[in-house]
Structure formats: C-alpha cells, structure tokens
C-alpha positions in Angstrom: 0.3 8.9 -17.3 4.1 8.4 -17.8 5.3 5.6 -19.3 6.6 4.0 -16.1 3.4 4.2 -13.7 1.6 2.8 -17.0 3.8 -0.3 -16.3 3.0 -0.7 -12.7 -0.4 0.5 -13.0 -1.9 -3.0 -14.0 0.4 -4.6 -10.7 -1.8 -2.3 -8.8 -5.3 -3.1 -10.7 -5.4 -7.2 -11.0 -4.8 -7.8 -6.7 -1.8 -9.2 -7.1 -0.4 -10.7 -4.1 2.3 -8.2 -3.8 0.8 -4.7 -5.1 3.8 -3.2 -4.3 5.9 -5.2 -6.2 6.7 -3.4 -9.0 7.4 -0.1 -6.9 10.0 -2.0 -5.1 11.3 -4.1 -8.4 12.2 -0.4 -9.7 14.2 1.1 -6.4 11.0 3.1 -4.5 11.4 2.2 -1.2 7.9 2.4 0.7 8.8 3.0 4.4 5.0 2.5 5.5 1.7 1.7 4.5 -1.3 3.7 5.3 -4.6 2.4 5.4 -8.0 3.8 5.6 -11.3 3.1 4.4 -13.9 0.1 5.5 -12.1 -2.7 5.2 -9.6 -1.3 7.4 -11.6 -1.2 10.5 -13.6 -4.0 9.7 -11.9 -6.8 8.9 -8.7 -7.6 11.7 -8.0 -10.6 9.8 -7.8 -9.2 6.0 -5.7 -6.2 7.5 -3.3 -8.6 9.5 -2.6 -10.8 5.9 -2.0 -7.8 4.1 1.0 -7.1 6.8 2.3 -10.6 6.3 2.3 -10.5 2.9 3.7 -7.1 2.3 6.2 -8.0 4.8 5.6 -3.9 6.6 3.5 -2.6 9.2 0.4 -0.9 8.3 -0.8 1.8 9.8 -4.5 2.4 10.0 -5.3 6.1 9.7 -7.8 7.4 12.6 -9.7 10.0 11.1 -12.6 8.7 9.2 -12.7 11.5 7.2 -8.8 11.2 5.5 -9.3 12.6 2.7 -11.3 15.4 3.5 -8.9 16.0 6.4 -5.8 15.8 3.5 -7.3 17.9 1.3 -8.1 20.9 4.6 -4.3 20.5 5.3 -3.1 21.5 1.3 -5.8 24.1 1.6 -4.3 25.4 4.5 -0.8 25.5 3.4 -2.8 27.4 -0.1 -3.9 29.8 2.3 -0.3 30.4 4.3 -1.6 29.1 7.6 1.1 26.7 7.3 4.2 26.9 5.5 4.7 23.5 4.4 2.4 20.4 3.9 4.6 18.6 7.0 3.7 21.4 9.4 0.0 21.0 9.0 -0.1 16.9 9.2 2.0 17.6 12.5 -0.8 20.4 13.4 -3.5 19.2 11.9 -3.7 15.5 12.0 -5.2 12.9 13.8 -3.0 10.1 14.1 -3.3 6.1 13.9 -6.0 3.7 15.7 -4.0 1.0 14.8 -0.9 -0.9 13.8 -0.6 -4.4 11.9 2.7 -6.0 12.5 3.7 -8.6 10.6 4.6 -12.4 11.5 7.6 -13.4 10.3 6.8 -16.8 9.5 3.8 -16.0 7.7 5.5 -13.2 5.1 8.2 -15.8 4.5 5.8 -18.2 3.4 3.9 -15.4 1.5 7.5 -15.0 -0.1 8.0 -18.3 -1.2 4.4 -18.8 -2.2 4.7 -15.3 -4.6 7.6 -16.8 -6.0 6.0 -20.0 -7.2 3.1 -17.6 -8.2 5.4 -15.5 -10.4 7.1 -19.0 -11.6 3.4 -20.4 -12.8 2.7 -17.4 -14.6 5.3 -17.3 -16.6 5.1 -21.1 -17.9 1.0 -20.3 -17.8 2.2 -16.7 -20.4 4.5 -19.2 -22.5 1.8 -21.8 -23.3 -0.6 -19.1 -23.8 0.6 -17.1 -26.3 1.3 -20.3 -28.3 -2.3 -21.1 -28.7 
C-alpha cells in the first residue's frame, strides 16, 4: 500500500459517516457510487441514507453476479475479444435495477451533523491523548 491510500484506508474501515471523505478532502472527485451486494437490495431505507449522506446518487448494479461478471469482461479484453475494458461493460454489462437520489434537506443536515462529528472528535483526540 502507498503511503496515501494507508491514510485513507482507516476512513474507509471505522464507518465513518462520510467514507468518502478523505477521497474528496485530497481532490478525487467520485462521479457515482455503485452498489452491489445484500444490503443493496434489501434494505431501501439503509440504501436511501447512504444517498443523503453521501450527498450522490447510488446506483445499484443488476447483475447479482458483479464481480464474476467484472472479472469475464477483463478476461475478455485478455483474450482480444474486446479492445478495451469500456467496450466490454458497454457489450457485456447488465445495467442498474435501481437509483437512490438524494434529499436535499436530509444531506444538509447530514452535512452539518458530520461537522459537529468531526468537531467532537477532535476535542474527544485532545483530551485523550492527555490521559
């Protein structure tokens, strides 16, 4: 690991309520977020927070087989069926079931309430390193 994604690794790790955060906080603009997995078509609710509070639309990936269906489109760009990666998503792929939009009240108040967050833990990091 480079230096750099060990510093926004733990961001990722600990749930944070922006995971993203530190991506953004170092000039990597994320377009889009693409979700897949169970929680994703589960939970409408869960998936519908994480919108608000990332401020971006998700995109839930309709395959329920994404990675395997990733990891045929590189394999088929290895084996020159495709000439780039883009070609085969375009060929190959199956879309989204689903978009989470988010409310722009709600990600303003996720906004102010990450900045209080980040506020408390830096008096929280003070006072604990004293003891």
């Amino acid at each position: 690991m480079t230096p750099r994604v060990q510093h926004r690794a733990p961001s990722t790790q600990t749930g944070g309520p922006w995971p993203c955060a530190k991506f953004m906080e170092e000039g990597i603009e994320i377009k889009e977020v693409i979700a897949l997995g169970g929680i994703v078509r589960k939970n409408d609710f869960v998936m519908q927070v994480l919108a608000d509070v990332l401020a971006m639309p998700i995109k839930v990936a309709a395959s329920d087989q994404t990675c395997a269906l990733g990891a045929a489109m590189f394999g088929a760009v290895a084996a020159g069926l495709y000439p780039t990666v883009e070609a085969a998503q375009e060929k190959m792929g199956c879309g989204f079931a689903k978009t989470y939009t988010p409310d722009p009240e709600n990600a303003a108040r996720y906004r102010e309430l990450y900045r209080d967050y980040l506020a408390l833990g830096r008096v929280l990091e003070d006072y604990l390193r004293k003891m």
